[in-house]
N, C-alpha and C positions, 0 to 999 in steps of 0.2 A: 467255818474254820479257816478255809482259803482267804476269805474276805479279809478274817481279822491280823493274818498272818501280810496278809499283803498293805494292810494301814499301818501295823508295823513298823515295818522295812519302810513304806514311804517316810515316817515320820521320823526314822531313825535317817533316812535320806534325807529329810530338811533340817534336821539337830546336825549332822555333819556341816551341810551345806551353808547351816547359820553359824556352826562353830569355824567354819574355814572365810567367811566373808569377816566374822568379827575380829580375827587373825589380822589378815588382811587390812581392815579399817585399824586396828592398830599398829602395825607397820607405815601405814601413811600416816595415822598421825602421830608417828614419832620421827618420821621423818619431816612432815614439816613442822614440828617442833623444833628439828635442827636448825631447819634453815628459818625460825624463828630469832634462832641464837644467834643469827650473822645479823644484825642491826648497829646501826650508828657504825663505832670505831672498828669492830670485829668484820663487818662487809668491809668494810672499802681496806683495809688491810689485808691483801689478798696477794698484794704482789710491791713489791718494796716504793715502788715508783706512784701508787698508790699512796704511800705514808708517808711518801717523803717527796713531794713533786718537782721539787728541784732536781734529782737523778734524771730525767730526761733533758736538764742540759749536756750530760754526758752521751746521751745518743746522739746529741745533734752535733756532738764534734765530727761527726762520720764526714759531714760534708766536707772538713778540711783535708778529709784523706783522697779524696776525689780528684784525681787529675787532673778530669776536663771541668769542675768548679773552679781551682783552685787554676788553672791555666789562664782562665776566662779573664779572671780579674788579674791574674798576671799581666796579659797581654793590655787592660784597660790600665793600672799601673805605666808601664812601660808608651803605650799611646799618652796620656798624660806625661808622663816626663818629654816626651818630642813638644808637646804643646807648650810645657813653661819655659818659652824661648830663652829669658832672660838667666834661667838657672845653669850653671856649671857647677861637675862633678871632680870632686879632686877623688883621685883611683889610689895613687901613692900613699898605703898606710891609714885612709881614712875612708869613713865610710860616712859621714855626712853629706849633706846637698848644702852647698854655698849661692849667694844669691849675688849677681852683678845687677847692684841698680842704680841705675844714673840718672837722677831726677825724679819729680813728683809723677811725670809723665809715664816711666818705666812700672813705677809701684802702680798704678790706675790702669795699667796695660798687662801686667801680670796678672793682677786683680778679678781682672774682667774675665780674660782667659783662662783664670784657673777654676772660675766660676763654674761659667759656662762649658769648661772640659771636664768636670766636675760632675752636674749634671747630665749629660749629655753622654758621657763615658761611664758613670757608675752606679747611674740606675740601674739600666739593665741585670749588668752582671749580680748586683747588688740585690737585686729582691727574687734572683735568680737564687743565689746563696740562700738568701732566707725561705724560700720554698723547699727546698731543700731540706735544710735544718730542719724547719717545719715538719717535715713528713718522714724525716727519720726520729725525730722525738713522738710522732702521734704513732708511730710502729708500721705506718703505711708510704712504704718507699715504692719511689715512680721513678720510672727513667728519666735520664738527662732529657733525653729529646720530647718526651710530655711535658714534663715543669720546663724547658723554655718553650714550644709552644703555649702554654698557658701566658709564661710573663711577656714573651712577646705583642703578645696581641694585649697586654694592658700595660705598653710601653709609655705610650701617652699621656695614660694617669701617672705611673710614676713619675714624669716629668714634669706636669701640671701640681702635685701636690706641694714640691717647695716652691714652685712661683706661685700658688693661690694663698700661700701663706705670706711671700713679699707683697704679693698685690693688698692682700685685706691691711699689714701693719702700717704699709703707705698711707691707705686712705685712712686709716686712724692718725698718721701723721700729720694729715692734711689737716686733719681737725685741730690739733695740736697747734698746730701753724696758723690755722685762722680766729686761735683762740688769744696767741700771743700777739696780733695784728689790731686786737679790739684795744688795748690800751695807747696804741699811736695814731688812732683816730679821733682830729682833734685836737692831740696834745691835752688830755684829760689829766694826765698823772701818774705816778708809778701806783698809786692807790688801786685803779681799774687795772693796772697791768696784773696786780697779785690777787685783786678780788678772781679775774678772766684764770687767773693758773689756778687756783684754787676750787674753782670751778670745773676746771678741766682735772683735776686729777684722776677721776672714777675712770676718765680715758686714756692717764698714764697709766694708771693700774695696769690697765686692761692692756694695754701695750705691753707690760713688762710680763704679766701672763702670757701672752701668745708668743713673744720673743723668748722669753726664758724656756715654758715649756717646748718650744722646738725643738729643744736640745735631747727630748726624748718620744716626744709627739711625731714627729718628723720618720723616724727609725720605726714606730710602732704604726704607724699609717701606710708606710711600704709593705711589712710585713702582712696588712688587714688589707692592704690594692692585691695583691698574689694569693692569697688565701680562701677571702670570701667567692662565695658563688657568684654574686650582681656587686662588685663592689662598687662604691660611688667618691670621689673626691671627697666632697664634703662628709660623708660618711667616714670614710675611714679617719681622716682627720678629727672627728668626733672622738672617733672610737680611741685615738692616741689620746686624747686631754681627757677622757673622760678613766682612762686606767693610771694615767700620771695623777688627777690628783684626786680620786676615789681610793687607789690601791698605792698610795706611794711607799708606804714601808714594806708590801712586799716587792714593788718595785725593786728599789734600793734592794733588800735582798738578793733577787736574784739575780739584777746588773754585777752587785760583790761577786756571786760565785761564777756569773757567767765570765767575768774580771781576770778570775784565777785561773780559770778555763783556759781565757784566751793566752794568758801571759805565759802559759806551762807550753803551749803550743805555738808560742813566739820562742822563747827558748831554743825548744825541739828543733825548730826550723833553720833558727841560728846555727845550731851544734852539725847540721847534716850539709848546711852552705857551709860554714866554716872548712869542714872535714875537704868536701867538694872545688872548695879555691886552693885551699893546702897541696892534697894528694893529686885532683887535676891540674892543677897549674903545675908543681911539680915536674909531670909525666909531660904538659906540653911543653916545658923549659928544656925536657931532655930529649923529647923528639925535635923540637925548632932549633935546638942549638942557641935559642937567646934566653940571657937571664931576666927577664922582662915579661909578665905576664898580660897576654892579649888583654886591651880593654873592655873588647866590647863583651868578654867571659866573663869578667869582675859585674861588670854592668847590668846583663843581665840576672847574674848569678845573686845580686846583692839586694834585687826587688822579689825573690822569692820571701824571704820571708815575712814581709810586707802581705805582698798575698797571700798568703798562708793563712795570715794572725786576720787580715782582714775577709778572708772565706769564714772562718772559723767566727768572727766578730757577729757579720750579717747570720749565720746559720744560728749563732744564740738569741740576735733579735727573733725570726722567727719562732724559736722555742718560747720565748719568754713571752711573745705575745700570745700562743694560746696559753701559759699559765694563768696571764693577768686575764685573759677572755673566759678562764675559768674559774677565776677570783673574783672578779665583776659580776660575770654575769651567767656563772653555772654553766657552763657548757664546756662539754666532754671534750680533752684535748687530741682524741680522736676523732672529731669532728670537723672534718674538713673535707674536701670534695677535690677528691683523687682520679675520678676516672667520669666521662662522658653522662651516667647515670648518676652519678651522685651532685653534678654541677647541673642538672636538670631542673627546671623548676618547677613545682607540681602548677598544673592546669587548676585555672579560675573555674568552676562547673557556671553551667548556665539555667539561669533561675529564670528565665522566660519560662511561662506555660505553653506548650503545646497546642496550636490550635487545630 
């Protein structure tokens, strides 16, 4: 009687036991039945920026509010203007740059100079901006003094990517140039001069490729020398022509909004110097007792928003280069290497056997 009293209860113990696992087993799988239900457009709609991946050009304005970004390229503004010798400022009433130039000599000498100050002066700060942007759009912000340690030490590349791109259109020139040489050997005729250009066109093509797309090649190769973990000259400049002309309409896209972005914050900038030369200048006319506002106030005062528009410019290339990097080639616009362990490279293991 005990026996059968006690088979029971145990068997009543594993009817509970079975009825509380199959509970159980259906609670998971209604649960992931849910998260069955998050596929395709329902996942990745999870968070607006998500759905709409141009809103992280809006984070990346953060960088323009940044004093010491927005200082940086200030002060490369202003070093730049000491470099174009030739340029004078009228302060009375206007706020344009006028150019004194006397001869072919003086244009070829600005030229040169504004080149080379150019590069020289706004790499830096320039992909400093876009790291920047960059990592306030991917949601993973770094201090000032890590993003310029990083772009400092890949100051080199920045400067080597627009002369590796004069270097290579040159020696396409050259070609170009020894192509128009074959029809004056001889005195053969203008017949060989158009057959030799005709021949050579596959290499003007290709010249007007790599010239033309510089114009945004150049900006998205900065943004991929500061970003990537090992980045490589030739790589990143791959990586610019290969998103201009795989991804150009969203390109286009988001250059427009990044466009409005900048111009809203070209404005702002205006409105807060304007206010700033009005109401200060003002206050210094009535503590100096002269009716004359100091130059060198206007002067400085009148390349803020210069900087501004141009912090804000560079911190959208960064944005918009991991868009197209996620347009391209899938990859998560959170993916970028923010700290010591994430710029790591994982170890080659070694496939020697053991002796």
């Amino acid at each position: 009687m005990s026996d059968s009293n006690e088979n029971r209860s145990s068997d009543q113990a594993k009817g509970d036991a079975g009825g509380d696992a199959s509970v159980q087993n259906g609670s998971d799988a209604q649960a992931f039945a849910g998260y069955d239900l998050e596929t395709g457009v329902l996942q990745r709609v999870r968070r607006w920026r998500d759905a709409i991946p141009a809103l992280v050009l809006i984070d990346a304005l953060r960088v323009s509010g940044s004093p010491l970004y927005v200082g940086l390229i200030w002060i490369a503004i202003s070093i730049f203007s000491f470099l174009s010798l030739p340029v004078s400022i009228a302060i009375s009433g206007e706020t344009t740059l006028r150019l004194s130039i006397d001869g072919i000599d003086d244009l070829r000498l600005w030229s040169l100079v504004a080149t080379i100050g150019l590069i020289l002066v706004g790499t830096l700060p320039a992909g400093l901006a876009a790291r920047g942007g960059a990592c306030y759009a991917a949601g993973r912000t770094q201090s000032f003094t890590e993003n310029g340690r990083v772009v400092f030490a890949r100051w080199l590349q920045l400067f080597a990517i627009p002369l590796t791109l004069v270097a290579i259109t040159a020696g396409l020139s050259v070609a170009m140039v020894s192509a128009g040489a074959i029809g004056r050997i001889g005195g053969n005729g203008s017949w060989l001069v158009e057959a030799t250009a005709i021949a050579a066109l596959p290499i003007a093509i290709l010249i007007g490729l790599i010239a033309g797309g510089a114009v945004a090649a150049i900006p998205l190769a900065i943004a991929a020398a500061v970003l990537e973990k090992q980045p490589d000259v030739l790589d990143c400049l791959s990586r610019g022509y290969e998103y201009l002309f795989r991804r150009p309409i969203y390109l286009l896209f988001y250059a427009i909004c990044a466009t409005l972005l900048v111009a809203t914050v070209w404005q702002l900038a205006n409105l807060v110097v304007g206010a700033a030369i009005l109401i200060g200048g003002w206050g210094l006319q009535i503590g100096s007792g002269d009716r004359t506002v100091p130059r060198g106030f206007q002067w400085f005062l009148l390349r803020l928003p210069p900087a501004v528009a141009l912090t804000a410019c560079w911190g959208q290339v960064g944005a918009i280069y991991l868009l197209m990097r996620q347009a391209a080639n899938d990859q998560e616009v959170e993916d970028i290497a923010t700290s010591p362990t994430d710029a790591k490279v994982a170890e080659i293991p070694n496939l020697k056997a053991e002796i």
